[in-house]
C-alpha positions as CSV (number, residue, x, y, z in Angstrom):
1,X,-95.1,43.0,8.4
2,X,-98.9,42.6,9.5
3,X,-99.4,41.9,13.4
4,X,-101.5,38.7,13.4
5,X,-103.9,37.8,15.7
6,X,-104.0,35.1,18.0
7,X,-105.9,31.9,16.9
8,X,-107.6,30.0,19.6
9,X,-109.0,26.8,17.9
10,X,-111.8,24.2,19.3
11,X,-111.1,20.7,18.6
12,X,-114.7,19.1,18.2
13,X,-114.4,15.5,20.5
14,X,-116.8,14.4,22.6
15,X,-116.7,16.9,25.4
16,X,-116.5,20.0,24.3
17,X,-113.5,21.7,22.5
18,X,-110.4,22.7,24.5
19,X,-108.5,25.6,23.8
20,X,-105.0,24.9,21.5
21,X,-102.7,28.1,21.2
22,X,-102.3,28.1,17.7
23,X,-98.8,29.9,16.8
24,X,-99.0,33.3,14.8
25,X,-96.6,35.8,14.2
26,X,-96.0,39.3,15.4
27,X,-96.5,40.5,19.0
28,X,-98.4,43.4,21.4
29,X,-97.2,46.4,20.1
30,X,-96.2,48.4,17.3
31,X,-95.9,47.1,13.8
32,X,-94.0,47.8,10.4
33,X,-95.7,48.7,7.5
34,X,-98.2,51.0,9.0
35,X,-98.7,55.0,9.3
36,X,-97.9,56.2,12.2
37,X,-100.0,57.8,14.4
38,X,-99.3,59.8,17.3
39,X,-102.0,60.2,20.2
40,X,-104.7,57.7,21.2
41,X,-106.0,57.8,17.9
42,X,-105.5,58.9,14.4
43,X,-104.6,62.5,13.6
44,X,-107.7,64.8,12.0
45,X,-105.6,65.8,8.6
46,X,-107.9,66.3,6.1
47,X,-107.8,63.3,3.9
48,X,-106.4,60.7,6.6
49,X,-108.0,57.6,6.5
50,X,-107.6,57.1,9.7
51,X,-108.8,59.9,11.3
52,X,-111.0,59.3,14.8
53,X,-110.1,56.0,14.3
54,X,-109.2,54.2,18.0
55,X,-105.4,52.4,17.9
56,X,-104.5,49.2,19.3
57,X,-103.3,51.4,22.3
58,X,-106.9,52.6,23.1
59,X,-108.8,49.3,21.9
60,X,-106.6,47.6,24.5
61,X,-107.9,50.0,27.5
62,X,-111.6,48.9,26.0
63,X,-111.4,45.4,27.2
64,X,-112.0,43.3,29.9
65,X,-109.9,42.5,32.7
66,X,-109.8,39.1,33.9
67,X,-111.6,40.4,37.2
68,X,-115.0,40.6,35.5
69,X,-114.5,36.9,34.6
70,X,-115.9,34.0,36.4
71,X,-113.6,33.0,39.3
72,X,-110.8,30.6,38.1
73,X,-110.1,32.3,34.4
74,X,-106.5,33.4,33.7
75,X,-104.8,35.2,30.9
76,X,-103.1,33.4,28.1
77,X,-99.7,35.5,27.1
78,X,-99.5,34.0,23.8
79,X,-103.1,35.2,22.7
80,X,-102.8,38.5,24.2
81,X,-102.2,41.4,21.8
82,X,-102.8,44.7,20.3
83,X,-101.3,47.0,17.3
84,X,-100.0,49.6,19.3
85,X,-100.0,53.0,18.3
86,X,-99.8,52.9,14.6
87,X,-101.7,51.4,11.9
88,X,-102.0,48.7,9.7
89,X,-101.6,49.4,5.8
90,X,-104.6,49.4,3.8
91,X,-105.4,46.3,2.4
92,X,-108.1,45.0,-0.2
93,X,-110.7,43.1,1.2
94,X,-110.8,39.4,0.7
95,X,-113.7,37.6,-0.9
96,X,-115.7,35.7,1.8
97,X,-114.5,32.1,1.4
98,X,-117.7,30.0,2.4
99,X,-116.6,27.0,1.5
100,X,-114.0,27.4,4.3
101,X,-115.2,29.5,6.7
102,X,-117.5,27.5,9.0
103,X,-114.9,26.0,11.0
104,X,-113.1,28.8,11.7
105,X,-116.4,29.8,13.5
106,X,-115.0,27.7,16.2
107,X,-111.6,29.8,16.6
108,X,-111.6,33.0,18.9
109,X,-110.6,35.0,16.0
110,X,-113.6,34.4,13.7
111,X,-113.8,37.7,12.7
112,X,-111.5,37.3,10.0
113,X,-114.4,34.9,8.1
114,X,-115.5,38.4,7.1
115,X,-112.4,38.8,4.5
116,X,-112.0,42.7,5.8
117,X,-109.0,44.0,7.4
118,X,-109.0,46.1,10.4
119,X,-107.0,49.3,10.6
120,X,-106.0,48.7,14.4
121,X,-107.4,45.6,17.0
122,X,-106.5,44.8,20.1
123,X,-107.4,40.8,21.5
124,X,-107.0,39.2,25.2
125,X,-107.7,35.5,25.9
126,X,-108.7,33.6,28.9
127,X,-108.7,30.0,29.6
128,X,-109.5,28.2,33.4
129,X,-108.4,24.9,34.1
130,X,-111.6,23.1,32.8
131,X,-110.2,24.1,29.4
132,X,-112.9,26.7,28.9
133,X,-112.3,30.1,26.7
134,X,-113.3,33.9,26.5
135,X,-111.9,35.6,24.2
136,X,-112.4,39.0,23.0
137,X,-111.5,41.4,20.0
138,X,-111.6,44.8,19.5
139,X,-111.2,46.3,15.6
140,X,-111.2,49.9,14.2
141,X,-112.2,49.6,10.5
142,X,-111.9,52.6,8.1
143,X,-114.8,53.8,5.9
144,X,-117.9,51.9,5.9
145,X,-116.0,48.3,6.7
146,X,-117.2,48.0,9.4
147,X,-120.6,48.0,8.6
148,X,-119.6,45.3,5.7
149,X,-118.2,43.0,8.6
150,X,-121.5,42.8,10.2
151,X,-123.3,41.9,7.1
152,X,-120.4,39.1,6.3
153,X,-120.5,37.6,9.4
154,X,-124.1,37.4,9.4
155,X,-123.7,35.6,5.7
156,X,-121.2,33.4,7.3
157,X,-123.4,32.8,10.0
158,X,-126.4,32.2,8.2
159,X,-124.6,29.7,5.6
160,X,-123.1,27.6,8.7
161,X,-126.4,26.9,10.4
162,X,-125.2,23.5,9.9
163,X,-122.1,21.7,9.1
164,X,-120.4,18.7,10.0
165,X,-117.2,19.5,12.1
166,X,-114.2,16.5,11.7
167,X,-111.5,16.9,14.5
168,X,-109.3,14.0,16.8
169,X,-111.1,11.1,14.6
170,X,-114.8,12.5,15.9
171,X,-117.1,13.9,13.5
172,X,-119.3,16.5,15.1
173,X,-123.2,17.6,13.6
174,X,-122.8,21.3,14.7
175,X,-125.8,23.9,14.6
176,X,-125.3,27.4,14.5
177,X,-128.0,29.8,15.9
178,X,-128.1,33.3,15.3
179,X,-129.9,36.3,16.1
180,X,-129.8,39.6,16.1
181,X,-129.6,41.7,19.4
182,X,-131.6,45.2,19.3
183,X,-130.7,48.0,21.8
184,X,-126.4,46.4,22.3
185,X,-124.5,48.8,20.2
186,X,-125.0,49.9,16.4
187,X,-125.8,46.1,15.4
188,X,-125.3,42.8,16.9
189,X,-125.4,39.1,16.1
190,X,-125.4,36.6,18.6
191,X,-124.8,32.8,17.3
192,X,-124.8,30.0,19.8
193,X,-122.9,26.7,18.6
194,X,-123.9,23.2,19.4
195,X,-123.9,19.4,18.6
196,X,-124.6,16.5,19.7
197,X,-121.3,15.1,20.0
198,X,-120.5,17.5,22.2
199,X,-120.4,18.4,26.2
200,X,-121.3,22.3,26.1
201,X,-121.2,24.8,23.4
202,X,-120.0,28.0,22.1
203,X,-121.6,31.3,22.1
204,X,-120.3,33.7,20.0
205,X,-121.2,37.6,20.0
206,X,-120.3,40.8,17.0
207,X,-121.1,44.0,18.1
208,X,-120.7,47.1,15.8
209,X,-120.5,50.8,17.8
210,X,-119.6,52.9,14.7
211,X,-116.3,52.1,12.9
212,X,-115.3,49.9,15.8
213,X,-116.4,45.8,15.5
214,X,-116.3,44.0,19.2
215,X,-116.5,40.3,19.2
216,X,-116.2,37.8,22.1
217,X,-116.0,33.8,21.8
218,X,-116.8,32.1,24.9
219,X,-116.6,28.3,24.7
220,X,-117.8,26.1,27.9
221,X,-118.5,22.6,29.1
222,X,-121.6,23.6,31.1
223,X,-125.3,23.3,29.3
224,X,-125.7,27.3,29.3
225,X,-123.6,27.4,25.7
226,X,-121.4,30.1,27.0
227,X,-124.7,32.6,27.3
228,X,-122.7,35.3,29.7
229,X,-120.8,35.8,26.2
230,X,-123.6,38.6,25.3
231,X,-123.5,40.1,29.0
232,X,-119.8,40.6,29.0
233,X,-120.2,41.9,25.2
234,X,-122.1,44.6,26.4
235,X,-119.7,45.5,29.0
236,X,-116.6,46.0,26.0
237,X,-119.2,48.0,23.8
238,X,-120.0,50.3,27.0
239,X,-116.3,50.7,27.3
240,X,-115.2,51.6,23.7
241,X,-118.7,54.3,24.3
242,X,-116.4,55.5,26.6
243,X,-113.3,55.4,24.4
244,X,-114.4,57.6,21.8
């Protein structure tokens, strides 16, 4: 049984979106169906497809504590998870669904718009009573998919530069701007998200630092767009340096 991740939605109105805990299955921890794996990260047998690869174990000591947040953030339980110490199965890659996928840019895990499955992630959410969200992911990819995340997302993001966002009766014009970061990991895309109708915005950060993929989702009400999302990006890639 795949762990899934925990799916922080924004409801477009006319402040900006709340966080809703969405309800997924699985939990922090290990997971059936996977190889096992028995230190930090996956054994060096010729062969192994998941050799040097960081578990959920290790991707959870990679990200932030609620500390480095802004005073007033706390942990949400219920989008707090990891894979443990195994794996997930190897699984095809999805097509990239762009037809559906630009909503789900306003979900913390918007990662998965990329259609490529992680071997091992680890996610922690925090929420403070004004309703606003960071969120960030950590994923170990096999191979070269991790390097084919980053060039999805940026398709994603590229194709979403504008859409029309329909949530609680309120039909939002949202503009998605992206750029690329030099000199913050291996590659990274930074897309802000805005509209009229709304009372903040969204800034959302992907980070590649070799077969690992970090990406944070920071939603506010204030006119900044969430911009400390990149800062505290480059505080989880400096940490999963450190992992490795």
């Amino acid at each position: 049984m795949k762990l899934r991740r925990a799916l922080v939605t924004v409801a477009a109105t006319a402040v900006l979106p709340f966080a809703l805990s969405a309800c997924s299955s699985g939990g922090t921890g290990d997971t059936g169906g996977k190889s096992a794996a028995s230190g930090p990260s996956a054994g060096s047998a010729a062969g192994d497809p998941n050799a040097g690869l960081l578990n959920g174990t290790r991707l959870k000591s990679t990200l932030l504590p609620v500390g480095v947040l802004p005073k007033g953030y706390h942990a949400d339980p219920q989008a707090t998870r990891d894979t443990g110490k195994a794996f997930e199965a190897p699984s095809p890659s999805a097509a990239v669904d762009l037809a559906g996928a630009c909503a789900k840019l306003e979900a913390s895990a918007w990662i998965e718009t990329s259609g490529v499955h992680s071997a091992s992630f680890a996610q922690a959410d925090f929420v403070n009573a004004s309703q606003e969200e960071f969120n960030e992911e950590v994923d170990s990819f096999r191979g070269s998919d991790a390097q084919t995340v980053m060039t999805r997302l940026e398709k994603v993001l590229t194709h979403c530069a504008h859409f029309k966002d329909t949530s609680n009766g309120t039909t939002a014009s949202v503009t998605v701007k992206t750029v690329k970061v030099p000199k913050v990991g291996d590659q990274t895309l930074k897309a802000v998200l805005s509209a009229p109708e709304w009372e903040g915005g969204t800034t959302l950060v992907a980070t590649r630092v070799g077969k690992v993929v970090v990406t944070t989702f920071y939603s506010v009400r204030s006119g900044d767009m969430g911009a400390a999302g990149l800062g505290l990006t480059e505080k989880i890639v400096a940490r999963v340096r450190d992992a490795k």
